[in-house]
C-alpha positions in Angstrom: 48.6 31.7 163.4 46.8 34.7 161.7 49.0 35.9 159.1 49.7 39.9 159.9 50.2 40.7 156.4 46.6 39.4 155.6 44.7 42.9 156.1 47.1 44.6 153.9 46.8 42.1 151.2 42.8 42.2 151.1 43.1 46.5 150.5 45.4 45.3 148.0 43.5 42.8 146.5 40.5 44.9 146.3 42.3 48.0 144.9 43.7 45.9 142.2 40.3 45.3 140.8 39.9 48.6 140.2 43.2 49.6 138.3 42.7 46.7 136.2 39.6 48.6 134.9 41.7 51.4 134.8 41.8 53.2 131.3 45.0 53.9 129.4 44.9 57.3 129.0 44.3 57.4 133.8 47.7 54.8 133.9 49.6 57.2 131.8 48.7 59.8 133.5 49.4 58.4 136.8 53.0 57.6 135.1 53.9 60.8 133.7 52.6 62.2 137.7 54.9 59.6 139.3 58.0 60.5 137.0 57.5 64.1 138.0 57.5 63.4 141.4 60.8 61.3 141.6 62.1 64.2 140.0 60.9 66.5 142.1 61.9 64.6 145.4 65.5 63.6 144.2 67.2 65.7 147.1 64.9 63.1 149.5 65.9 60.1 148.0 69.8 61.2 147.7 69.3 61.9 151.4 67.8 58.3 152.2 70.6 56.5 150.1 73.2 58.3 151.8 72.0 56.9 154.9 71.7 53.3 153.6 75.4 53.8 152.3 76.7 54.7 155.7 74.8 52.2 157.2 76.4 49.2 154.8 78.3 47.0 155.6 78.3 45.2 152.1 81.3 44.6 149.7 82.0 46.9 146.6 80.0 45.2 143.9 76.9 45.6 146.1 77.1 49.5 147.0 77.4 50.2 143.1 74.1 48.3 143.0 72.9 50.4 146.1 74.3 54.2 145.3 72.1 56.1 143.7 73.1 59.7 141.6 70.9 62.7 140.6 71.9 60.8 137.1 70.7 57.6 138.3 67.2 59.0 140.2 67.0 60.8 136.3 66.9 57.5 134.4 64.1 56.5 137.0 62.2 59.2 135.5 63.6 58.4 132.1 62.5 54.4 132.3 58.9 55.7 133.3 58.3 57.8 130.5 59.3 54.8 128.6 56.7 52.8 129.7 54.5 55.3 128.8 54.7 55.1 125.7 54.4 51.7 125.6 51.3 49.9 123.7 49.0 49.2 126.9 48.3 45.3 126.4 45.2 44.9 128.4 42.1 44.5 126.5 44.0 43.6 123.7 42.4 40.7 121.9 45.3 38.2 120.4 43.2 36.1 118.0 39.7 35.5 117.4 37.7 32.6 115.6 34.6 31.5 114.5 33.3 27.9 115.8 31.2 25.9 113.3 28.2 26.6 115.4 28.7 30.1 115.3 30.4 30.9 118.4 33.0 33.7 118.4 36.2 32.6 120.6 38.5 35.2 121.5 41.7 35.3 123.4 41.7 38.6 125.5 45.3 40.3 127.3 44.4 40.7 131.0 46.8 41.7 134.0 47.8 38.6 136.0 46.7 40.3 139.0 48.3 40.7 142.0 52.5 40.5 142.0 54.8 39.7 144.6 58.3 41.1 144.3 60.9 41.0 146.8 64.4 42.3 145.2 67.5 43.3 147.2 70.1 46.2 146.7 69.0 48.1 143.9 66.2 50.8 144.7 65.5 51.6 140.9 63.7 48.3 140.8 61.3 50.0 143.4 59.9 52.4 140.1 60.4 50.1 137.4 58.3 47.6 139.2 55.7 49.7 139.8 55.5 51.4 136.6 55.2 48.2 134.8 52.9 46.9 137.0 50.7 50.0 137.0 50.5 50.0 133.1 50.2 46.2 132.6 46.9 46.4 135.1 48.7 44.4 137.9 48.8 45.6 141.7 52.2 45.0 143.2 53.5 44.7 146.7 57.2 45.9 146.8 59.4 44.4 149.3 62.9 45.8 148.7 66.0 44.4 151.0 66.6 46.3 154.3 70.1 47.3 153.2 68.5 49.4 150.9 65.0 50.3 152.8 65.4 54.0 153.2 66.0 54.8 149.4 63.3 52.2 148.1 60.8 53.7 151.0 61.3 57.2 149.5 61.5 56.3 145.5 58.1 54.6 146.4 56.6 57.5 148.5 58.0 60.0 146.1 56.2 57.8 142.8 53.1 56.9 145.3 52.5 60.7 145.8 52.5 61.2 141.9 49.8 58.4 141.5 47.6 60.5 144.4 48.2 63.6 142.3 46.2 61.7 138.8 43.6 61.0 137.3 43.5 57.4 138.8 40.7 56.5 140.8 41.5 56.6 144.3 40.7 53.4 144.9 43.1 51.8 142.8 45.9 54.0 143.8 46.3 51.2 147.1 47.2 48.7 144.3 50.8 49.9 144.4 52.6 49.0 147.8 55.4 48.9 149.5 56.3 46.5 152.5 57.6 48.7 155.1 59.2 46.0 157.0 62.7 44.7 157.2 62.0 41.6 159.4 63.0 38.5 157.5 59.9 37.2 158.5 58.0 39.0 156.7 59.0 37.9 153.5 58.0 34.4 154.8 54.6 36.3 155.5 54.2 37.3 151.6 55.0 33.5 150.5 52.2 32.5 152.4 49.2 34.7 151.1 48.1 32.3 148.3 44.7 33.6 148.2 45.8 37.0 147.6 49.0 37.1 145.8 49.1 35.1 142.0 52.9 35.8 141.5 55.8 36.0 143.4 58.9 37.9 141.5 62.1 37.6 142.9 65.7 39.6 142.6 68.9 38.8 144.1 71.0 36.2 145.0 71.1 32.8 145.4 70.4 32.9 149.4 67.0 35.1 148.6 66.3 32.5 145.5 66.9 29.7 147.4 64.6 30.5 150.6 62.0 31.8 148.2 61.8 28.7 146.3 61.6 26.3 149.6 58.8 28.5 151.2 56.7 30.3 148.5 53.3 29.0 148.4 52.7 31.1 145.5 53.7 30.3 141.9 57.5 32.1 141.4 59.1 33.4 138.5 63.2 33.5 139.3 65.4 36.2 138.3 68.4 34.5 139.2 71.8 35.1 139.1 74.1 36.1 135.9 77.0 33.9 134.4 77.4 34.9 130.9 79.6 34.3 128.5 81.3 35.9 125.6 82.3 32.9 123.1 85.0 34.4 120.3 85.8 32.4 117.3 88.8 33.2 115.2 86.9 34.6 112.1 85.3 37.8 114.4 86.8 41.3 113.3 89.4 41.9 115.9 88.3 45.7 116.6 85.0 44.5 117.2 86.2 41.4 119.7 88.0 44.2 121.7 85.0 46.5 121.9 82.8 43.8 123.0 84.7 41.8 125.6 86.0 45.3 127.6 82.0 46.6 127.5 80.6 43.0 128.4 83.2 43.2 131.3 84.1 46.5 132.5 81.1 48.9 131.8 79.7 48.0 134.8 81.2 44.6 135.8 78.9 44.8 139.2 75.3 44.2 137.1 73.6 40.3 136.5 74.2 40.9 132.4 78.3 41.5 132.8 80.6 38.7 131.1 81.4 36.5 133.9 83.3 34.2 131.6 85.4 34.3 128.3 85.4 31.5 126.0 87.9 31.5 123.1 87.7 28.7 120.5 91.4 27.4 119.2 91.5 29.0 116.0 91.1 32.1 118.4 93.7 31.6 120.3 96.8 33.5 118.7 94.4 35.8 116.7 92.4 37.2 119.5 93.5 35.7 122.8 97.1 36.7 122.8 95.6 40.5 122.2 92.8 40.5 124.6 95.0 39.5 127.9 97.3 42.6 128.0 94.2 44.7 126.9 91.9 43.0 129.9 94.6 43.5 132.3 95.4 47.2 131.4 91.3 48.0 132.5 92.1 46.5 135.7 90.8 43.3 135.0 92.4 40.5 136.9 92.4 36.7 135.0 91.8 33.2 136.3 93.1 31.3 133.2 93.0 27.8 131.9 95.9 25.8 131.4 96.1 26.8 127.8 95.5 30.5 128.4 97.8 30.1 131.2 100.6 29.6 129.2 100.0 32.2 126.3 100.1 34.4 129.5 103.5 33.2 130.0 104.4 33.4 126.8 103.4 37.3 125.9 104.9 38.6 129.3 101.7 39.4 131.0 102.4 40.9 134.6 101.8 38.0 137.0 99.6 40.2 139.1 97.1 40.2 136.4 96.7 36.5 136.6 96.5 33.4 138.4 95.7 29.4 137.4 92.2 28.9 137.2 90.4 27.0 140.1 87.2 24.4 138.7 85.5 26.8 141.3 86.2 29.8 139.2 84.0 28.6 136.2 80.3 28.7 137.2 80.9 31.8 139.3 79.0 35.1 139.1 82.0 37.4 139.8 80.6 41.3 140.2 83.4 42.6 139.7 86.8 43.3 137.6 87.3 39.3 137.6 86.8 37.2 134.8 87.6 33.3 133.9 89.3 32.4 131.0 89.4 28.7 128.8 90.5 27.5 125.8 88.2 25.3 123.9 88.6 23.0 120.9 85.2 24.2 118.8 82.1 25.1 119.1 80.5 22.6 120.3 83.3 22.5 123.6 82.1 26.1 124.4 78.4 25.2 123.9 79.2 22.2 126.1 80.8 24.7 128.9 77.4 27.1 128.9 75.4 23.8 129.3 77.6 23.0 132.5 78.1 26.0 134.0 75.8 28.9 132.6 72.5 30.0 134.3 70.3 30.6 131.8 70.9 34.7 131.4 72.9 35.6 128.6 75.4 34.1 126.2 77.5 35.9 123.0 79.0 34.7 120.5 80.9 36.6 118.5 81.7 35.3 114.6 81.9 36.5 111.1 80.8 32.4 110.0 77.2 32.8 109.6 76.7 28.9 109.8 78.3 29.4 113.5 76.3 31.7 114.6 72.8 29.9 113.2 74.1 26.8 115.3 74.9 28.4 118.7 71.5 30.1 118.4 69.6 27.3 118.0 71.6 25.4 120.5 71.8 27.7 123.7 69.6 27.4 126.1 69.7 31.0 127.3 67.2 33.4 128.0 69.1 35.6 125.8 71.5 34.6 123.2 73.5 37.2 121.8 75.7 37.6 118.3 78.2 39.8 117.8 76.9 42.5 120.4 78.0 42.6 124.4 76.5 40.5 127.1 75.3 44.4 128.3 72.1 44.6 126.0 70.1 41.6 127.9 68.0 44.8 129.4 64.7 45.2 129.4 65.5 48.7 128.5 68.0 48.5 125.9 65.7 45.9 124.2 62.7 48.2 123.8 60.5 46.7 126.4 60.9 50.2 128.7 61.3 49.1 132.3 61.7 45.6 133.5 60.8 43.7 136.3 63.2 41.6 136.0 64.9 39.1 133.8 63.3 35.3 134.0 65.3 32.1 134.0 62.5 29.6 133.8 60.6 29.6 131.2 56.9 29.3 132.7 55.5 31.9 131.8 58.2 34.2 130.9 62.0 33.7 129.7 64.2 36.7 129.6 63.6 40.2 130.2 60.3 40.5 131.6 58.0 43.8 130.2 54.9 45.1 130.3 53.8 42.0 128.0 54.8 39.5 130.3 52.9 40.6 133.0 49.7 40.0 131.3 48.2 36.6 130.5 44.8 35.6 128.6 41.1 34.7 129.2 38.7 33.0 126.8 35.4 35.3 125.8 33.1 34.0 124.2 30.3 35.3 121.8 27.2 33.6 121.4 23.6 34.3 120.1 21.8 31.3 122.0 23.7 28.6 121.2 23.5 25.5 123.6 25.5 22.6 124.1 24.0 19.3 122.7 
C-alpha cells in the first residue's frame, strides 16, 4: 500500500537540501522572525490550549505538561533567542590532517538531514524542535500528540509564519513541518519512510517508546522516561541537602528530570534522614519508605498520612508527581547498585562533601547525566547552555544526554588533493 505520507516527505526532503545550504546569518534571521511571531500570536495559542485543556481527560501531572501561560509562550521566545546565539556548527571543520602523500583529510559538521519527532503533551517542544533543527541545518517533521494538537498546531503556524517573513529562501522554509494528523496511524506512516526520514526522535512515555521501537524502520534516538535519584551521604552540608532534595522534587515534580527516588547512605541516616522526612512531608510530599526509613518515621512522629511501607513496585517508578520512594542503603556502592537496577539512564545526584565519593560515583554511573552536589533539575538542555533541546537521549548512539544543536549534526570526510592517484 502507497504510503500517504510519501508526497509530503519528498517536499520535505527536497526543501531540506536547501536550508542546509542555508547561511548563518538567513537561520538567525528566520529565528529571531519566528520568536517574534510566537510572541505576537500568544492570545492564539492561549486560545488553542484552552481548548486542549477542556478537551483532556488526562491526570494532573500531564495537564501541567500541557498548560501553557503568557509566561510559558515567553520562554518559547526566550529558548529561541538562545539558540540564536548559538555557534552554528555546520561547516565547521573538527580536525584536519595531512596524509604522507599529500592528501588533506578533513572532518566537516553537516546536518544529519531529515528528523523525525513525534513527542506528546508538551507543545513547547513544537519550537524548540524546530529551532534547533532550523539552526543545526536539519529539516524536521513535527508530530505532536493529539491531546495537545491545537496548541502544537498554532505554536508551529505562529513560528512557520516567522520563517515566511525572513530572509530564508522560500524553498527551504517547507523543511520545517508539522503533521496535522491525530490518527495513530500516522505515526506508523512516519516509521515507514526510510528513504526520506534519517532520524526518528521520540518524547513520551513508555507506551509511545515502546511502539516506536517495534515499528520504526528508521534509526531512533529514545528520550525515555525519568527515574532519578538523589544519593545523600552523611558528610553533605545539611542546608544544602535540604535545598537540593525539596527543588529535585517539588519545583516541578511533574517534568522527566524531578527526583523520583531518594537514596540515603547509613551514615546519613540520623544526620540527614531524620530531618528531611518532616520537611518532605510539610511540601506535600507523600513517602513510600523502606523498612529502615519506615521506622525512623515511626520513631520522629511523622503523620501517618505522609507515609506508607514501600511496595518493590514503588522503586523503578517515574512518579510525576508529589510522590517519592525512600531506602536506606549500607554505602556507596549499595546506592550505585540500586541506580544499576532500577534507574533509566537520565539523571543521578549525589550529594557529598568526600571528594573521593564523588570521583567514584562519577565514574561509576551509567547516566546520561550525573550530577554532584546540585538538583536532579539542571539535566536541561537549557540550564546546561546548549539553548533549546530536542530532547534528552538515553542510548548512547549517537547522542547521550541532552540533545543540542551539536548533536544534531554529524561528519563527512573531504578530501584535498592535487592529482594524487591510488597505487
Amino acid at each position: 500500500m502507497t504510503n500517504p505520507l510519501t508526497p509530503q516527505a519528498e517536499k520535505i526532503r527536497a526543501a531540506s537540501r536547501w536550508l542546509a545550504r542555508a547561511s548563518t546569518a538567513q537561520k538567525n534571521d528566520a529565528l529571531i522572525r519566528a520568536a517574534e511571531s510566537i510572541r505576537a500570536a500568544t492570545p492564539q495559542i492561549l486560545e488553542a490550549n484552552a481548548i486542549d485543556l477542556q478537551k483532556s481527560q488526562r491526570d494532573q501531572a500531564f495537564n501541567d505538561r500541557l498548560k501553557l501561560t503568557e509566561q510559558r509562550i515567553e520562554d518559547m521566545a526566550l529558548a529561541i533567542e538562545e539558540v540564536i546565539q548559538l555557534p552554528d556548527p555546520v561547516g565547521r571543520v573538527d580536525s584536519m590532517w595531512r596524509r604522507p602523500n599529500g592528501l588533506k583529510v578533513g572532518r566537516q559538521r553537516i546536518p544529519l538531514g531529515v528528523i523525525g519527532i513525534i513527542y506528546e503533551a508538551r507543545p513547547n517542544v513544537t519550537s524548540d524542535a524546530a529551532a534547533l533543527c532550523l539552526k543545526s541545518g536539519n529539516a524536521v517533521i513535527l508530530r505532536g500528540g493529539s491531546d495537545a494538537h491545537a496548541s502544537s498546531k498554532a505554536v508551529f503556524e505562529a513560528f512557520q509564519a516567522g520563517l515566511k517573513a525572513s530572509s530564508l529562501d522560500p524553498r527551504a522554509v517547507d523543511a520545517i513541518a508539522f503533521l496535522d494528523d491525530t490518527d495513530r496511524e500516522s505515526v506508523r506512516y512516519l516509521l515507514e519512510l526510510e528513504d526520506y526520514v534519517d532520524v526518528i526522535i521520540p518524547r513520551g512515555g513508555k507506551g509511545l517508546i515502546r511502539f516506536v521501537n517495534e515499528h520504526s524502520r528508521i534509526p531512533v534516538i529514545k528520550h525515555d522516561e525519568g527515574v532519578c535519584h538523589v544519593v545523600v551521604e552523611g558528610s553533605a552540608k545539611p542546608e544544602m541537602v535540604d535545598s537540593i532534595v525539596l527543588n529535585a522534587k517539588t519545583q516541578r515534580p511533574t517534568v522527566c528530570n524531578a527526583a523520583e527516588c531518594l537514596v540515603v547512605l547509613k551514615n546519613a541516616l540520623d544526620v540527614h534522614l531524620a530531618r528531611l522526612l518532616p520537611k518532605l512531608a510539610e511540601a506535600g510530599v507523600f513517602l513510600y519508605l523502606d523498612e529502615t526509613s519506615l521506622a525512623l518515621a515511626e520513631k520522629i512522629g511523622l503523620p501517618n498520612s505522609c507515609y506508607q511501607s514501600a511496595k518493590p513496585e514503588d522503586y523503578g517508578k517515574e512518579f510525576l508527581s508529589l510522590e517519592l520512594a525512600v531506602r536506606v542503603v549500607d554505602d556507596l556502592e549499595d546506592a550505585i547498585q540500586h541506580i544499576a537496577e532500577f534507574g533509566s539512564r537520565h539523571t543521578e545526584a549525589l550529594l557529598t562533601e568526600n571528594h573521593s565519593l564523588a570521583e567514584a560515583f562519577v565514574d561509576a554511573v551509567d547516566s546520561s547525566c550525573v550530577v554532584i552536589n546540585a538538583s536532579t533539575r539542571f539535566a536541561d538542555g537549557g540550564q546546561l547552555g546548549l539553548g533549546a533541546e530536542i530532547g534528552i537521549s538515553t542510548t548512547r548512539l549517537h547522542a547521550y544526554g541532552p540533545m543540542g544543536i551539536e548533536e544534531l549534526t554529524t561528519t563527512k570526510f573531504v578530501i584535498f588533493g592535487s592529482g594524487q592517484v591510488r597505487t
